[in-house]
Structure formats: C-alpha cells, structure tokens
C-alpha positions as CSV (number, residue, x, y, z in Angstrom):
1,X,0.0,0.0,0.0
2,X,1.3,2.9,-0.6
3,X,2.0,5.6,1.7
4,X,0.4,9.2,2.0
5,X,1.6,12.1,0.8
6,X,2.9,14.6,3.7
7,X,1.8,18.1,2.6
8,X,4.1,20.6,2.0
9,X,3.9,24.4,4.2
10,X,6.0,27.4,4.4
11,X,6.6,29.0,7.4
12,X,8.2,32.5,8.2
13,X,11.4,32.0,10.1
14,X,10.9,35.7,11.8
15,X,7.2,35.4,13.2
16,X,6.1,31.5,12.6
17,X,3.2,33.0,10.2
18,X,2.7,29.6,7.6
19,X,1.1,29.4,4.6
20,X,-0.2,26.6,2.0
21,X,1.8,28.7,-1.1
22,X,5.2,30.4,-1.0
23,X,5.1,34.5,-1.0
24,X,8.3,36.8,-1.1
25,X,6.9,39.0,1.6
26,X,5.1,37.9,4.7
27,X,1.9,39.1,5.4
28,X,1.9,38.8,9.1
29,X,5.2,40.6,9.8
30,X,6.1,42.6,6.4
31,X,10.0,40.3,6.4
32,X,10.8,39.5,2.7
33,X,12.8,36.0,1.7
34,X,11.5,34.4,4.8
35,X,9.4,31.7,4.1
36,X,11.0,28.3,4.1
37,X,9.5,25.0,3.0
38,X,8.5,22.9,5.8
39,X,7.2,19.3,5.3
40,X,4.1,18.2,8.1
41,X,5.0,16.4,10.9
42,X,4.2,12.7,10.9
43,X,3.0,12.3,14.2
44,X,-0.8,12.7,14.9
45,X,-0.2,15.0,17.9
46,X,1.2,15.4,21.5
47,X,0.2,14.4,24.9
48,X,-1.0,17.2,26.5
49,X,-0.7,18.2,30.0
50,X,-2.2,18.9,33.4
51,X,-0.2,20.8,36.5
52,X,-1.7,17.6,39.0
53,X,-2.4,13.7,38.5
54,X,-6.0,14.6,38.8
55,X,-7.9,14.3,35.4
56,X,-9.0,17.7,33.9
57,X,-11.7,19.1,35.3
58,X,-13.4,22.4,35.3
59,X,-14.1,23.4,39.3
60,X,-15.6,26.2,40.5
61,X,-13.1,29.1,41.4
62,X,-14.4,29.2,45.2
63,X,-13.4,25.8,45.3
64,X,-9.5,25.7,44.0
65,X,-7.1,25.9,47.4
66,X,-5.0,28.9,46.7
67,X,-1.4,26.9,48.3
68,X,1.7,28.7,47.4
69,X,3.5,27.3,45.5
70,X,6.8,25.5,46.8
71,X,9.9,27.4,46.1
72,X,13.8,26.7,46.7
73,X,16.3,29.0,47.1
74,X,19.7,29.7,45.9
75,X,22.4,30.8,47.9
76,X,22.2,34.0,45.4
77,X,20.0,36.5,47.1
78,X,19.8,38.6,44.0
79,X,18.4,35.5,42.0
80,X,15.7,34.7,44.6
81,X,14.4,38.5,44.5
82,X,14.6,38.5,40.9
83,X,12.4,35.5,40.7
84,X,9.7,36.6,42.8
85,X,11.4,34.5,45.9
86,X,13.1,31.5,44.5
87,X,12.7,28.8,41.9
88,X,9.0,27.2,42.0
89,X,8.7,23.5,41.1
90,X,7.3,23.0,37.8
91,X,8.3,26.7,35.8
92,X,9.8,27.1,33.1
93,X,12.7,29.7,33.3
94,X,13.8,31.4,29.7
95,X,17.1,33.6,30.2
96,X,18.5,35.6,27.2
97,X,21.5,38.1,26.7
98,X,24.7,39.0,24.8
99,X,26.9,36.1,23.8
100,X,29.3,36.4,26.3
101,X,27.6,38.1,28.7
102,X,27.4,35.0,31.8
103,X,24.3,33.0,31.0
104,X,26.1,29.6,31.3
105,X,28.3,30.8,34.1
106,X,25.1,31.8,36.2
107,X,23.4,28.6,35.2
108,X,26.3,26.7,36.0
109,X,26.9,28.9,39.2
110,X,23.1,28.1,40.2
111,X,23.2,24.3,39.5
112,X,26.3,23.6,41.9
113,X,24.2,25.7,44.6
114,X,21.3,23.8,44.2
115,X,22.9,20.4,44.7
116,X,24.5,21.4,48.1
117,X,20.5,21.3,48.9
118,X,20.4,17.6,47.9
119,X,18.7,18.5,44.8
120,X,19.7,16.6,41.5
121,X,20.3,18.6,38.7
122,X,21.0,17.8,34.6
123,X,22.9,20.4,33.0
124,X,22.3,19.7,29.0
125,X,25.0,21.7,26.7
126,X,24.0,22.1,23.0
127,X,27.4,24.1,22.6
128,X,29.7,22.7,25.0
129,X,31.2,18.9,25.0
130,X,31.1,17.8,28.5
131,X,34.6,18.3,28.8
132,X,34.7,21.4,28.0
133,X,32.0,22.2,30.5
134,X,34.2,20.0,33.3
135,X,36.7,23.0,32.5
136,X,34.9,26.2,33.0
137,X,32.9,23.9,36.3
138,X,36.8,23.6,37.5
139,X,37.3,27.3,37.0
140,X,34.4,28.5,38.9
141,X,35.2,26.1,41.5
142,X,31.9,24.1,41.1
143,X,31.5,20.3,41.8
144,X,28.9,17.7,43.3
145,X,27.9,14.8,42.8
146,X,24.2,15.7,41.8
147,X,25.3,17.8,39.1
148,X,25.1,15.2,36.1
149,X,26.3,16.7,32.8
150,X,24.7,15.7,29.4
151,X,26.0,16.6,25.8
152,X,22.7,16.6,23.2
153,X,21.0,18.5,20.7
154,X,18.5,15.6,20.1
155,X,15.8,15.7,22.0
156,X,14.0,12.8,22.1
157,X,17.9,11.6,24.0
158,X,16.8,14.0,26.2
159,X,13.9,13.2,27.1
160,X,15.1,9.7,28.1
161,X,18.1,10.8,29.7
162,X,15.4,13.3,31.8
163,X,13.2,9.9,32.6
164,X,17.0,7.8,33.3
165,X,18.2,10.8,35.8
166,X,14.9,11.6,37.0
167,X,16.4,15.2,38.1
168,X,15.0,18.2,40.7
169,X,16.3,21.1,37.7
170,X,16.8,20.7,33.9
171,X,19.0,23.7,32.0
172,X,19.1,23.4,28.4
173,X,21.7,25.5,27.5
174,X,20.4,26.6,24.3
175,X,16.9,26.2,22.9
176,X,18.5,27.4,19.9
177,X,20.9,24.1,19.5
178,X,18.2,22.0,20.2
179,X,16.2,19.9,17.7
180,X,13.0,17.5,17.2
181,X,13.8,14.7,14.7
182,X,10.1,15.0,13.5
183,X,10.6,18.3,12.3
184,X,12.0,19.1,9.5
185,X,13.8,22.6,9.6
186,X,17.1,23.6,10.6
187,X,18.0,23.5,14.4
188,X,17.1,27.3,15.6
189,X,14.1,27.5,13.5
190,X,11.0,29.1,14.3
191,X,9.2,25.6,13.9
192,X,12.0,23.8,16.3
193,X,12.1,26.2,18.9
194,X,8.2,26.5,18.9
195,X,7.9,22.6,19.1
196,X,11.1,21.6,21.5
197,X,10.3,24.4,23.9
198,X,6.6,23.2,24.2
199,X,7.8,19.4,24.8
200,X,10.1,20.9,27.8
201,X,6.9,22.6,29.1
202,X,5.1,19.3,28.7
203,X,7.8,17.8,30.7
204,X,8.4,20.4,33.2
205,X,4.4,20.4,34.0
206,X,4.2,17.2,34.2
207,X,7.5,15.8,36.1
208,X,7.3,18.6,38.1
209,X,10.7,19.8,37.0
210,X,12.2,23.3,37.0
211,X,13.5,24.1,33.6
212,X,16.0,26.8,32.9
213,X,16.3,27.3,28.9
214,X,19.2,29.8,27.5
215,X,18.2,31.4,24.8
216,X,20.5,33.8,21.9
217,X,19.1,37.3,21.3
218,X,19.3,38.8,18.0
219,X,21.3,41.9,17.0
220,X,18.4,44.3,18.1
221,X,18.3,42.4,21.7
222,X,15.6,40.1,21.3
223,X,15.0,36.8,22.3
224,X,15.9,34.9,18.9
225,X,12.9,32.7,17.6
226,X,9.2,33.4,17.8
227,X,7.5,35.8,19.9
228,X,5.4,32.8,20.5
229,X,8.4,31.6,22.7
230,X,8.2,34.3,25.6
231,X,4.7,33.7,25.8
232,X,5.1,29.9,26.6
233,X,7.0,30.1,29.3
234,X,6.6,31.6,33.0
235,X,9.7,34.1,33.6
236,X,11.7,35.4,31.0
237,X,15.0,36.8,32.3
238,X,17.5,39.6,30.4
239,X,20.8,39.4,30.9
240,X,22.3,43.0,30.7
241,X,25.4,44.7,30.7
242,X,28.4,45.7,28.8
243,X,30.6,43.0,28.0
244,X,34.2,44.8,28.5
245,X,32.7,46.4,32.1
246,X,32.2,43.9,35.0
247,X,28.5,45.0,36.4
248,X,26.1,42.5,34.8
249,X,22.1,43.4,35.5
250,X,19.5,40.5,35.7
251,X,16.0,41.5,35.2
252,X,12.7,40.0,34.9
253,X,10.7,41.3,32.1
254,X,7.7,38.5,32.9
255,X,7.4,36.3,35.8
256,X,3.9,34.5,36.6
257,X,5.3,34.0,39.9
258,X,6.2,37.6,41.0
259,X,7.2,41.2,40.3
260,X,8.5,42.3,37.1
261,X,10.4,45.3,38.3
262,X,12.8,43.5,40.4
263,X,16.4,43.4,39.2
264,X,19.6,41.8,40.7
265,X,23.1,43.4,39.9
266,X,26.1,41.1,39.6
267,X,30.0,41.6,39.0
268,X,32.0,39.2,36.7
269,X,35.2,38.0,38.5
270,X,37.6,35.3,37.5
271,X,35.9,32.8,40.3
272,X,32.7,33.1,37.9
273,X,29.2,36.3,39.4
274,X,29.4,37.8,42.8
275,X,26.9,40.0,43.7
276,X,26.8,43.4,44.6
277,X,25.1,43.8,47.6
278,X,24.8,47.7,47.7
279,X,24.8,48.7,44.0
280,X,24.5,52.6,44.6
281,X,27.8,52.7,46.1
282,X,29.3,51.2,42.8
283,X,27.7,53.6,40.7
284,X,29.1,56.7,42.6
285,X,32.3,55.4,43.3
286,X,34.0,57.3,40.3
287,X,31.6,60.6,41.2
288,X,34.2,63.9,40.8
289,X,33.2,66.7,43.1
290,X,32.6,70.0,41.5
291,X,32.3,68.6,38.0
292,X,29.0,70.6,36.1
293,X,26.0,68.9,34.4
294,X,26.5,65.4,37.1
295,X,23.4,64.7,39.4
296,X,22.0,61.8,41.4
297,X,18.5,60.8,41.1
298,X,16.8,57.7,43.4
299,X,15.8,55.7,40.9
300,X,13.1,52.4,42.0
301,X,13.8,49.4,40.2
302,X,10.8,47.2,41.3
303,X,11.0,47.3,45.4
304,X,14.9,48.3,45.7
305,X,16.4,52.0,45.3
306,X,19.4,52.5,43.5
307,X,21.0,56.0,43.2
308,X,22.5,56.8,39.7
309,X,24.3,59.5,38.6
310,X,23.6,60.8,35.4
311,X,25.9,63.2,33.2
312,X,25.1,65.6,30.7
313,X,27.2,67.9,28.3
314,X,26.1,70.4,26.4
315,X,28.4,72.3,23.8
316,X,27.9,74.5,20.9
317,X,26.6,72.6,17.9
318,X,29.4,72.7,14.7
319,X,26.4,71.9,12.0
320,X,22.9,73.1,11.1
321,X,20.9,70.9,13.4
322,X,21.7,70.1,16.8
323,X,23.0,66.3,17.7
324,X,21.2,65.0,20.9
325,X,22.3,61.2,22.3
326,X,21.0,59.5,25.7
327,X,22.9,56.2,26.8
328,X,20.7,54.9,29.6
329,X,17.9,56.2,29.0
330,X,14.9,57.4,26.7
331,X,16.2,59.5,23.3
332,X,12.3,61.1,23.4
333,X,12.5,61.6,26.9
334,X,15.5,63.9,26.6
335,X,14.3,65.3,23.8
336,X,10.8,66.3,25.7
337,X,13.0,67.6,28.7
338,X,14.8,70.2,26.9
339,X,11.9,71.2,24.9
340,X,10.8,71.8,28.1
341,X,13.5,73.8,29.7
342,X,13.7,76.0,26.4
343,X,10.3,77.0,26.7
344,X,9.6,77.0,30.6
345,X,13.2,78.2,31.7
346,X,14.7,80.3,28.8
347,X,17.5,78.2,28.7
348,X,18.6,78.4,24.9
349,X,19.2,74.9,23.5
350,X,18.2,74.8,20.1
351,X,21.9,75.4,18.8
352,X,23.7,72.7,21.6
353,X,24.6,69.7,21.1
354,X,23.7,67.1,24.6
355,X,25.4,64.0,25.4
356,X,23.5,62.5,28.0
357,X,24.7,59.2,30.0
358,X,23.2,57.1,33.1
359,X,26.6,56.3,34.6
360,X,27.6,52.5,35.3
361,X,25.9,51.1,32.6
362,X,22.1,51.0,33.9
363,X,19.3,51.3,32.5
364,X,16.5,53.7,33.7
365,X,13.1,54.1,32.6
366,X,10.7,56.0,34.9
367,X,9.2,59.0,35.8
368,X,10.9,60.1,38.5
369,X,14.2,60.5,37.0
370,X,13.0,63.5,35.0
371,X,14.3,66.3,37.7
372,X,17.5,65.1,37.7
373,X,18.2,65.2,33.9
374,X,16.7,68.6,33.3
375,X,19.0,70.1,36.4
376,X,21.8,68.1,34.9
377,X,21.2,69.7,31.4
378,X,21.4,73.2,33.2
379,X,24.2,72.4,35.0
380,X,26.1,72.0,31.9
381,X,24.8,74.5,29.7
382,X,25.7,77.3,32.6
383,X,28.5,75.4,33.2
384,X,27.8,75.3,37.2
385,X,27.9,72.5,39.3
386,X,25.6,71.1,41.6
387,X,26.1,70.3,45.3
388,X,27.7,67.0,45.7
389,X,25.5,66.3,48.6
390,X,22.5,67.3,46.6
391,X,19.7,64.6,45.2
392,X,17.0,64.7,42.6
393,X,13.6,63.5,42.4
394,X,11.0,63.8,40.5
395,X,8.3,64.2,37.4
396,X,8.5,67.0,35.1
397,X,5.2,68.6,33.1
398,X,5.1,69.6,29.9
399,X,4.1,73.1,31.4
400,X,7.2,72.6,33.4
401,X,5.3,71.6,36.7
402,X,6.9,69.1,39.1
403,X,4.6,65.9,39.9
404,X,4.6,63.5,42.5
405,X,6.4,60.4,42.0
406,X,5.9,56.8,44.0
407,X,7.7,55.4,47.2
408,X,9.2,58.7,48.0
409,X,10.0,57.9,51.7
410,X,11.8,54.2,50.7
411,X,13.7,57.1,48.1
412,X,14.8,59.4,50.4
413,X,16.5,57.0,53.5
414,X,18.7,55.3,50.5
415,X,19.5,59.3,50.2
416,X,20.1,59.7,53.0
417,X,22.1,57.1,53.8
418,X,24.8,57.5,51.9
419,X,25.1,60.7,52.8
420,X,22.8,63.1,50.8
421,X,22.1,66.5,52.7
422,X,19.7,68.5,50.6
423,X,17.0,65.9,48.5
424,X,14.9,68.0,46.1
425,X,11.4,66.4,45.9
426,X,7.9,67.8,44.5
427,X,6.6,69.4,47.1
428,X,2.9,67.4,46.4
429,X,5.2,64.5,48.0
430,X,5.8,66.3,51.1
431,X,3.8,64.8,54.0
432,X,3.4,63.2,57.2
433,X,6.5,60.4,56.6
434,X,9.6,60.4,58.8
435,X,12.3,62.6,57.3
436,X,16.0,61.2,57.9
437,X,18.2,63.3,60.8
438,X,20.3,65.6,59.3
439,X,18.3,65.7,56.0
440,X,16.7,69.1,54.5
441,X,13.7,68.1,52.0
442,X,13.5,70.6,49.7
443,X,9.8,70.8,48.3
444,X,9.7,72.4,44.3
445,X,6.6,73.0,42.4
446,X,8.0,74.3,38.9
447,X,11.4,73.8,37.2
448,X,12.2,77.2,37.8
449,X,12.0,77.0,41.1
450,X,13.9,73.8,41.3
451,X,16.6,75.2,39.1
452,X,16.7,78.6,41.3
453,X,17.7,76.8,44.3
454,X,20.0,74.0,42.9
455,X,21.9,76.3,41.1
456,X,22.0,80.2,42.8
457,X,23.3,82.8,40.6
C-alpha cells in the first residue's frame, strides 16, 4: 500500500506566520525572503498536559485551594528576588542576553548551589562537550555529585536521559541548538524552537521539574525565535550589561510567579558572578566633586532603590541641526526635557549639542528621573555644578510643573544614607513620613523654582 503524501507548508522564520503557497513577503510581519518550505510532521499529535495527576476538570473558582506554591532558594540573594522569591517547582525559566555576557556561568553557578541542597540537577549543553564544560565547572570552583552533565542537541535523547536521571532542575543551554527529529527545519528554527520548547513545558508540567532554557538574542536584543516563545514560558529573564565592564544586571521582564520590576546586579570576577550587595555605592564610586552637568537621582527598580548619577554635556553645535544622544535612558525623553526647559526656563538649547549618560551602565526608565536630567542639562549649559551632597527627584510637566512620584519615603532614606544633605522632591510629595536626621527636603513645584535653588546665581 502505498503511503500518504505529507503536505508541503511554508513558514516564516521571523514570526512563525505559515502558509499553504510560497510568498516573497510575509503578510503577518512585512520580512521579505523568509518563508521556508517545511514538510508536516508525521505524528498525529502530543500528549498534553495537566499541572496535577488529577484528570482535567473544570471546578468552581471558590473551590480551588489557593497553596503557594513551593519554592527553593539559591544561595544568590539577588536571583531569589529577581524571581519573585526562589525557583518554584514546575516553571519554566527562559534567560537571554549578549553572547558572552554569563548565561552559562550563572546557570552553572546556580546548579552547583542547588545540589549542596540535595537536589539533582541535569545540566544539558548544545554548545559545549562535557569536557569542556568540566573546565569552565573547575574554573568556577563548582562540583557535586548531583550535578550530572549531558552533551545533546536531540531531544527525544533527552527526554530519556530526563526519565534515566529523573532530576529536581533541567537547563538546556540553548533552545537554539536544540532539535526535534520529526521536524523538518534547521536546528534554531522558528518551527524547532516553537515545538522543542513546548515538549520541555510538557515535561516540566508534568514531572514537576524546573526548567531553565538559555536562549541567543538577535542583534536588536531580542530573544531569537518566535514571539510565541516568551509567551510559553513563565519568567523570561534579560541578561544586561556591557561585555568589557564587569556589572552585569538580571532583570525579569515576565514572571507569573512575581514582580516584574525587580532586578539583581552582579559583578563578573575570574571565580565566575558575585553579587553586589549595595549597587549605589558602585555607581558613585567614580563621582568627581565640583564637575558641572553630574546629578543623582533615586531611581526604583521594582522594590529596591538604586542612586545613579547621570551626566550631561552640552556644547555648541558645529552643524545646522543640533545632535542629541541619551545612553541609559529614553532619546524622546531627553528630547521632551529640553523642549521643556527652552520654553519653561529660557535656557537656549536649540543650537547645543547634549550627550546624556546614566553612569555605570544602567538602564533607567521612569518618571521620576525627570528632575535630575533637566538640572543636569542646566548644570552644563551654565556650566555650574551642583552640590555634591544634593539629590534629585521627580516628574516634570510639559508646562514645566513638578509631579509627585511613587515610594518617596523608601527614596529618600537610600538618600540619605549614603550621605545626601539636601533631596529636592515635589513638594505634592511632602507629607506626614519620617524625614532622615540631618536631611533638608527641599519641596519644588515648577522647574524654575527647582533650578533657582540648585543652582544660585
């Protein structure tokens, strides 16, 4: 008899978008030259899943026990908080940067900690033989005898290595080097990251088995694959940092188990991360007194404050139209700021070029960060410094009105203690919270008057 004719797809490799006829530009996204041929899978379909050995039911939602769920710690405090209080049995854990910038060396870092619990972990390398991975495990001084190490792209191997070991963690280190020997694209795929990463789910559901994947970024600083791929799992973490300065930053842009603000900041050493338990003294370390358009702004990042300093320099533009860069921080948000300050102020700005920079390589994305950029940018162009014991905080208006920001009193004790004298808040924040001894709160309600009083004529 002879045997059926598997049908024949194309498939985008930048969105996953298939369709039954090739076409040079994908309707879904807009990519051109991405569809691939792609040949049916011969399976009928996967086992699905349920998060108990119950059979699936649907229950009344007055009637579900709301149990937390069980975590386990690591012995890095600034993993656990980034996590939403340590790894829960069961998730599925996606962590992307750089090449180069410490995923493996975390991972690694993470699975030696865990087996001192009496955990067993499998630590599956895609990229690495498992010699090579003995070598970098000797050079960050990890070892245990519930740290197994497996060597495999294929993953039906590793699904029965996973039943052999029967294992507490998984890491697959990367999605990207793994493939499904029923599809038939290129390891990396859209199509095999899509199906491998939902067979891990399946298995990390079902055996109840935390599952850290690594996965590559793409040159904008993506996760590399699908969209689809962030959506499937339960935390997605970013790797940050530049790779030729030591601070690495670990944040959480989903978790279904916690906060998505939180961040943990990490140095690379040659023993492998250490973390940086008070990350506000690293980023003022290399502060110069006296030096015009520097500032320090207490800046939230989920529940912890961090002060930053942020520079600005403003010179006399050599071309028609005036250059403006922000490392750090939002292009529009600069540009918005000294729209502002032309207009509100008088300041004259139209003909300068501004370099602006968040200092230590952070990243900062809120509100309240707006004060100490615009008193930054005057600090420069007047070429006037700032107090060195002085601190920044808060919104700015377009009609150059200073708002209220959040967690104002958590703000102004990291302030204060490392040493800030005079914090310049809007004075809508002002109220009945404890103010620091030694500390004067300085209460503005327009960027004039801010600027009046941080830098006197």
């Amino acid at each position: 008899m002879a045997k059926a004719k598997r049908s024949v797809k194309f498939m985008c490799q930048e969105c996953g978008y298939e369709s039954p006829k090739w076409m040079g530009k994908c309707p879904n996204c807009g990519a051109w030259n991405q569809m691939v041929e792609m040949l049916e899978p011969t399976k009928k379909g996967r086992s699905s899943f349920t998060h108990t050995d119950e059979a699936a039911a649907a229950v009344p939602i007055t009637k579900i026990t709301s149990d937390n769920e069980p975590r386990f710690l690591t012995q890095m405090p600034e993993l656990n908080r980034v996590l939403g209080g340590g790894v829960v049995q069961g998730s599925m854990v996606l962590v992307g940067g750089d090449p180069g910038i410490g995923k493996s060396t975390l991972l690694l870092q993470v699975s030696a900690q865990l087996t001192m619990t009496g955990k067993r972990v499998l630590y599956i390398s895609g990229e690495e033989s498992v010699k090579q991975t003995k070598l970098r495990a000797e050079r960050l001084l990890v070892t245990g005898d519930n740290l197994y190490v497996y060597a495999e792209t294929n993953l039906e191997a590793i699904q029965q290595t996973i039943q052999h070991v029967k294992p507490d963690f998984v890491i697959i280190d990367s999605i990207q080097t793994v493939y499904h020997p029923d599809v038939t694209s290129a390891a990396g795929s859209v199509s095999q990251v899509r199906e491998c990463t939902a067979e891990l789910m399946r298995i990390a559901k079902g055996g109840n088995i935390a599952v850290f994947i690594v996965g590559h970024v793409t040159k904008e600083g993506a996760i590399a694959g699908p969209r689809m791929l962030e959506h499937m799992v339960d935390t997605v973490l970013y790797f940050e940092g530049e790779r030729h300065h030591a601070y690495r930053i670990l944040r959480a842009v989903k978790n279904r188990f916690g906060s998505t603000n939180e961040i943990g900041i990490f140095e690379m050493r040659d023993i492998g991360l250490v973390e940086v338990a008070n990350p506000s003294e690293v980023f003022l370390e290399e502060r110069l007194d006296g030096a015009s358009g520097s500032t320090v702004v207490v800046s939230m990042e989920g529940t912890r404050p961090i002060l930053v300093e942020i520079q600005a320099l403003i010179s006399p533009t050599m071309f028609g139209n005036a250059k403006r860069m922000a490392t750090g921080m939002d292009h529009n948000k600069v540009s918005l700021i000294m729209a502002v300050l032309e207009k509100r102020v008088g300041l004259l700005l139209q003909n300068q070029d501004a370099y602006l920079k968040a200092a230590g390589g952070v990243k900062l994305d809120e509100p309240a960060i707006d004060l100490a950029v615009a008193v930054s940018i005057a600090s420069s162009y007047n070429d006037k410094p700032t107090k060195s014991t002085d601190c920044f905080i808060g919104e700015i208006g377009l009609t150059g009105e200073i708002r209220r920001v959040s967690r104002i009193e958590q703000r102004v004790q990291e302030a204060a203690k490392l040493g800030f004298k005079r914090i310049f808040i809007p004075a809508n924040n002002q109220g009945e919270w404890k103010i620091p001894k030694d500390v004067s709160i300085i209460g503005v309600t327009t960027l004039g008057d801010a600027l009046s009083k941080a830098l006197p004529k």
